[in-house]
C-alpha positions, 0 to 999 in steps of 0.5 A, a space after each residue: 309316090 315311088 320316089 317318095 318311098 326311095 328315099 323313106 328307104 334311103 333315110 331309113 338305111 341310112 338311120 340304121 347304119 349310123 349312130 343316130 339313135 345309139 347310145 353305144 357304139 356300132 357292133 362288130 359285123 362279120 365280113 362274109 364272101 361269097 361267089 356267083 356262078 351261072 346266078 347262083 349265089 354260092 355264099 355262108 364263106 368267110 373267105 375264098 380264094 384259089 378260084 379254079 376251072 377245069 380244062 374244059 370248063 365244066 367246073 369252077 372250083 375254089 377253097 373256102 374258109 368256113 369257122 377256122 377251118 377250109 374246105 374245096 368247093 366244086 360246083 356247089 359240093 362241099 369237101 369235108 373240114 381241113 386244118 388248111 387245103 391247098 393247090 386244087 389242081 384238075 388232071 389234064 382231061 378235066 375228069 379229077 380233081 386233087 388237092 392237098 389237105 392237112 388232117 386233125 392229127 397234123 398228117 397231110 393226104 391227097 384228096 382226088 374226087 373226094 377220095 383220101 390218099 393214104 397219109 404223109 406226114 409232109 406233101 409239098 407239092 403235086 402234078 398230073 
């Protein structure tokens, strides 16, 4: 009986996936990513990238687009919405997280532990 319903299942999945019964062709599936860490599923992203962990590995960290704008994700905290991030860097000790963020009005900020820096019209590039 249980292989029975396997393949019920599989036909089924099959049917739906295809064109068999349309008359039209298939919609548009968005492609969404997500990430898994410690079996949790950190998902709702349409693209990741720039995964990261601090020096002693407490933390895993990524940047993450979510509709046309990015956002730095630290364990499952969301930073607020950029026009684009870059670079999430830890500090040696593994204690602060910085990153480079483009605002609304075009002027760039170092955000560390979620806290803004003054504005710059430009940052290329930081260290610790």
């Amino acid at each position: 009986m249980k292989k029975f319903f396997s393949l019920l299942l599989v036909v089924l999945l099959f049917l739906s996936s295809s064109n068999v019964f349309a008359s039209s062709p298939r919609p548009y599936y968005k492609r969404v990513e997500f990430i898994v860490k410690d079996l949790k599923v950190l998902d709702g992203y349409d693209e990741t990238f720039n995964p990261v962990y601090s020096p002693d590995w407490e933390w895993f960290t990524f940047i993450a687009k979510k509709d046309n704008k990015y956002i730095v994700v630290r364990d499952w905290t969301e930073s607020e919405k950029y026009n684009y991030t870059i670079n999430p860097t830890y500090s040696p000790d593994g204690r602060n997280l910085s990153f480079v963020a483009q605002k609304e009005n075009r002027t760039s900020v170092v955000v560390t532990n979620w806290e803004e820096s003054k504005e710059y019209d430009q940052i290329h590039n930081f260290i610790y």
